[in-house]
N, C-alpha and C positions, 0 to 999 in steps of 0.2 A: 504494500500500500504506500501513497506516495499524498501529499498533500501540496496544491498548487499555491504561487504565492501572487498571482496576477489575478486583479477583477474580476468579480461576476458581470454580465453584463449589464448594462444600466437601465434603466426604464428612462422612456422618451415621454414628456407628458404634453408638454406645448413645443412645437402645434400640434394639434389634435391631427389625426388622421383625415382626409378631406374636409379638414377648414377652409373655408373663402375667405376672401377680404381682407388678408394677413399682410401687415405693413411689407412693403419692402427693406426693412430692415427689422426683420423681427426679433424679438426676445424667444430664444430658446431657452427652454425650462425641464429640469431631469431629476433625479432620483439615484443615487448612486450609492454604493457601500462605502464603509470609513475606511477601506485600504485603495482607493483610490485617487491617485494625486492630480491626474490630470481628465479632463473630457474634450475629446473631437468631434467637434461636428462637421460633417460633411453634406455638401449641396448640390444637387444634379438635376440636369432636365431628361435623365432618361432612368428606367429603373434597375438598370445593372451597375449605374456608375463608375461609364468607363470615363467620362468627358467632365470633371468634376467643376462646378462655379466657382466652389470655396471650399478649403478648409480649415475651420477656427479650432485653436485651439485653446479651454479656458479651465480657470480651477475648478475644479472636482466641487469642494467644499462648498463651493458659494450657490449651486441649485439653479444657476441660469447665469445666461450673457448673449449680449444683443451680436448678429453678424457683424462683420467689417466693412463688407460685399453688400453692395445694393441691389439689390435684384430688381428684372423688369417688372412693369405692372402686366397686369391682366394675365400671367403667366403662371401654369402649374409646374410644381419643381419635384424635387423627392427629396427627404433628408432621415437620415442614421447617426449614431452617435455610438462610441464605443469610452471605456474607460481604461486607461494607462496608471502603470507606475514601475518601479525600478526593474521587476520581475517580470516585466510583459503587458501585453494588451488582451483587455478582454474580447471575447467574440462582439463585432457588431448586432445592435438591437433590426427585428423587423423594421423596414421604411413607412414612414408616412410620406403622403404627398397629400399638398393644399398646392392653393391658387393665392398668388398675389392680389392688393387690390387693385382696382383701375385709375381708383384717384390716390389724390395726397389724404391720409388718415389725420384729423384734425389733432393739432398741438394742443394741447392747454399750459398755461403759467399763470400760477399763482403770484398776486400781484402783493395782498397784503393783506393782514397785519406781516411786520418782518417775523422772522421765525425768533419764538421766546420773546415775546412782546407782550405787556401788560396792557391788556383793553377795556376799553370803557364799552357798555352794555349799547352805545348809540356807535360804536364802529361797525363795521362791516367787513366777513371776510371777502374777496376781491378777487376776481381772475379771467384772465382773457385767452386770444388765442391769435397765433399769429397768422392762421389759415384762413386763403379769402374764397375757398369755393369747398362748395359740399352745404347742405342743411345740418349745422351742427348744434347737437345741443351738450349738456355738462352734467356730469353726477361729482358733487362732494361730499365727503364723508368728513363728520366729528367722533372720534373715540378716546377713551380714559385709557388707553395703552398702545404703542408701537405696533404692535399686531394688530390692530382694528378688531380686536375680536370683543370690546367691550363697546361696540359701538352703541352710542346714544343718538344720533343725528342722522339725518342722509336728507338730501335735495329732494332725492329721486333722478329721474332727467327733466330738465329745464332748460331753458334758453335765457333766463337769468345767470347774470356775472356776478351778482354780488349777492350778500346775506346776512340782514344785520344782525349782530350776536345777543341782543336782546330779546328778539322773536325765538330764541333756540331753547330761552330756558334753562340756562347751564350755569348752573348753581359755582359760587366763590370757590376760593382762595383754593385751587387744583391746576393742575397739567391738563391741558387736551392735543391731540392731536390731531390733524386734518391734513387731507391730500383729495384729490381730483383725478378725473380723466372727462377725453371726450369724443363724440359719438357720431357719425357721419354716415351718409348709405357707403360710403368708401371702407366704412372698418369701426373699429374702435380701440383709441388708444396707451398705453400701458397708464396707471396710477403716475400722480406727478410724484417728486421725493415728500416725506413729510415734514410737514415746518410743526410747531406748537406753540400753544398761547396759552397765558392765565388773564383771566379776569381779577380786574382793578376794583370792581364793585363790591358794597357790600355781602355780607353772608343773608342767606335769607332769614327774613327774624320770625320770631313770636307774637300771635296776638293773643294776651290773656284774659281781655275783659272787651265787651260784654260778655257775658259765659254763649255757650252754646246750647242754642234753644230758649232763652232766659226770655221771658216777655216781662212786659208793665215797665220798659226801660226807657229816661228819661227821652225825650224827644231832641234835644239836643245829647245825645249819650257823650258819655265819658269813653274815650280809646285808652289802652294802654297796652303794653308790648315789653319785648327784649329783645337786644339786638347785639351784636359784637362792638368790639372799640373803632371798627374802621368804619364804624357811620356817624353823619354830620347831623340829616333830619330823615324825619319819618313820615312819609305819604298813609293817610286814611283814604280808601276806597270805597263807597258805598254802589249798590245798585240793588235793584229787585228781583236777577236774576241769578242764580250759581252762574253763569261764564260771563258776570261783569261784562254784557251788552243788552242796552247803554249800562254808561257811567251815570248814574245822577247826581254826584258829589264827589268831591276830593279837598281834604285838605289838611295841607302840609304845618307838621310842627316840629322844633328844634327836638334832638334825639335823646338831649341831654334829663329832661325831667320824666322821661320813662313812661309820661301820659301827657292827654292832653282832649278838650273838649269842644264840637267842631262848633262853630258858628250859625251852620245853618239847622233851622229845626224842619223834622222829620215830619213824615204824617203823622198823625196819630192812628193807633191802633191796626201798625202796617209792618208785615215782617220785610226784610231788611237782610242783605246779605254784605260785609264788610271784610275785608284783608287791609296788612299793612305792605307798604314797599319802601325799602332800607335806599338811602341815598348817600352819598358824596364826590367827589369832584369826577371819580372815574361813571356814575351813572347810578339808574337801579338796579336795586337785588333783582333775584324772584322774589316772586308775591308770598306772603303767608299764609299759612291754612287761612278759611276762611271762617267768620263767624256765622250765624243765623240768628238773627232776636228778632222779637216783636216789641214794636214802640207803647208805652201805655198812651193816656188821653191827653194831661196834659204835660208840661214842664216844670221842674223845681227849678229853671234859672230863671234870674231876673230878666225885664224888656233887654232884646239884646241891642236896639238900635235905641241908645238910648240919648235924645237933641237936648236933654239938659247939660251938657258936657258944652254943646252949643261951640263945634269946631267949623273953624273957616281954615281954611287953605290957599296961598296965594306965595307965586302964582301960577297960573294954571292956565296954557300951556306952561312947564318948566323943563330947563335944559338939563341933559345930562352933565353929571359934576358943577352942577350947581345947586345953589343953596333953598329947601323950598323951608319957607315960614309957617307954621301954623300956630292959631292963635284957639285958647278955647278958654271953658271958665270951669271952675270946681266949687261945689256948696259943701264939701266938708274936706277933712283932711284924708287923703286917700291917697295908696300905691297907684302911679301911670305909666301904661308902657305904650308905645309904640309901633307899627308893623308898617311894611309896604306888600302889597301882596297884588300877582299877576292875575287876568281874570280868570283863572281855572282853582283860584283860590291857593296858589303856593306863596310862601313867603318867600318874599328877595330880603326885606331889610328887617332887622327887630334888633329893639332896643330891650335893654334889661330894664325891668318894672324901678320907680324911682319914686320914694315918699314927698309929694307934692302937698301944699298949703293951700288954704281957700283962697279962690281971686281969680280976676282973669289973669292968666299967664302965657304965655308965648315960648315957642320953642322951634326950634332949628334943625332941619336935617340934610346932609348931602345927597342929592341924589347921585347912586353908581355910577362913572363914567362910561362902565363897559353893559350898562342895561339897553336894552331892548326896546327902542321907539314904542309908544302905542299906549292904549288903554291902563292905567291900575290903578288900585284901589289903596289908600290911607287910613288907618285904624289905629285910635288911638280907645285905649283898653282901660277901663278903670273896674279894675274886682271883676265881676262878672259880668257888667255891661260893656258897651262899645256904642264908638259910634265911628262908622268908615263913611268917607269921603270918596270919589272919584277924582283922578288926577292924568291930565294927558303930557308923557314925556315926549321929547324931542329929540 
């Protein structure tokens, strides 16, 4: 008995035996034992392979490698592959024969985010193609490891280039990875290399109050939540239906006091579906579980538009980074705060509460240089009344 010390032969897997549409420069893909150092692949238009086109030679180990040799289009070929090392070569595999395709197989490139980039929930992954003929469309994949085997995301096929990473739902502070290919009646592409990206946004938080199911709850309800250290403020979401369409309400409060209660009152005796969504300069989380309550009849908060505070504002139009005036009056001695808020009801500006004396008094605030022309609203906050202003920037 004698034991050989040269490969078995290898399995051939791509291309497939009568594939169409196969790049002319294809990725060969195989299957080999660990005593093989090297793999040949050989390429011919006839099936004895006396006239050969190519033959590559590439590592064993690595499971594929694209030809050197460009082959024609539209063109059936035949290809084998054997495995090598110091002791000899193994027997060649049966031949497959495909057909080239007839067109160019569309590129895809990934444009952006860079690869290991931290993104905000309003970027978008990006990618184009350099190919100007063929109906082409794209599949990209999102997954939690190199292998794509814990994929969470995919396009599908589309004719969309880009896709914002807010619409994906892809929860903080993790790795993802993503790659691409694309699709033509000419063929379809290899996957692009993979790049990977973490989100900059916060983790998604907690809502713990109103309870869930809870009725008889204030009309104006009380929100309160948990969130991680990398968030600035906290979005309340209201609506009447589980998938939050429509919105009927939002609004936004600093993250820091852990709760906060909205301004606008609810119907009475109206169930109510509410999440929170965690913010700061990189964008929003995901959204929270969501809550379910039922509103009681009336309100324990006092009037919330309350004209004895008797606030003027001027002036109005006001320019950004300039100074706007407001003048208003107080009948006892009372904490006053401040806010500017956009019309979807988020905060841009707030001031910390400040123990004020009875009188009319006057006070001063910069508007942001870097705000957003248009409509918003001025609220100044006394306890649990208010009274907002409208104010048009510039």
């Amino acid at each position: 008995a004698f034991t050989t010390g040269y490969p078995t032969t290898p399995i051939l897997n791509s291309p497939e035996n009568l594939a169409q549409n196969i790049s002319t420069t294809p990725v060969i893909r195989w299957t080999a034992t660990n005593n093989a150092d090297n793999l040949v692949v050989e390429v011919a238009e006839s099936s004895d392979f006396t006239n050969l086109i190519t033959s590559d030679v590439f590592v064993s180990s690595t499971g594929e490698g694209q030809l050197n040799t460009e082959l024609a289009k539209s063109t059936w070929y035949y290809i084998r592959i054997k495995a090598t090392n110091d002791s000899g070569d193994s027997p060649y595999t049966d031949f497959h024969t495909f057909r080239t395709t007839a067109g160019e197989i569309p590129v895809i490139v990934l444009e952006g985010p860079d690869d290991a980039a931290t993104v905000a929930s309003f970027d978008s992954l990006k990618w184009n193609t350099t190919t100007t003929t063929g109906n082409i469309s794209f599949s990209v994949e999102v997954a939690l490891d190199a292998e794509f085997s814990s994929l969470i995301f995919a396009t599908g096929w589309t004719r969309d280039m880009a896709w914002e990473i807010g619409n994906m739902q892809l929860e903080s502070d993790r790795t993802y990875y993503w790659r691409g290919k694309a699709r033509s009646e000419f063929g379809t592409s290899e996957f692009t290399p993979t790049r990977t990206f973490m989100p900059g946004y916060p983790s998604r938080p907690v809502i713990t109050a109103p309870g869930f199911l809870s009725t008889g709850i204030d009309r104006r309800p009380e929100i309160e939540w948990t969130t991680d250290n990398n968030t600035d403020s906290v979005m309340a979401v209201f609506s009447l239906n589980g998938s939050f369409d429509p919105v009927l309400h939002t609004e936004t409060f600093l993250d820091t006091e852990g709760q906060g209660r909205i301004s606008e009152t609810l119907q009475a005796s109206t169930w109510y579906f509410v999440h929170v969504v965690a913010i700061n300069e990189f964008g929003e989380s995901v959204p929270s579980s969501h809550k379910y309550f039922e509103t009681g009849t009336v309100t324990d908060i006092l009037t919330a538009d309350d004209s004895d505070l008797k606030l003027k504002v001027f002036p109005s139009p006001v320019q950004r980074g300039s100074m706007l005036r407001l003048k208003y009056s107080v009948s006892s001695e009372a904490e006053i705060a401040f806010k500017i808020l956009d019309v979807q009801g988020r905060i841009i500006l707030q001031q910390q509460p400040l123990k004020i004396s009875t009188g009319k008094l006057y006070k001063y605030i910069k508007i942001p240089e870097d705000i957003t022309p248009g409509i918003y609203y001025i609220r100044i906050v006394k306890d649990d009344k208010f009274q907002t202003n409208i104010i048009v920037v510039e």
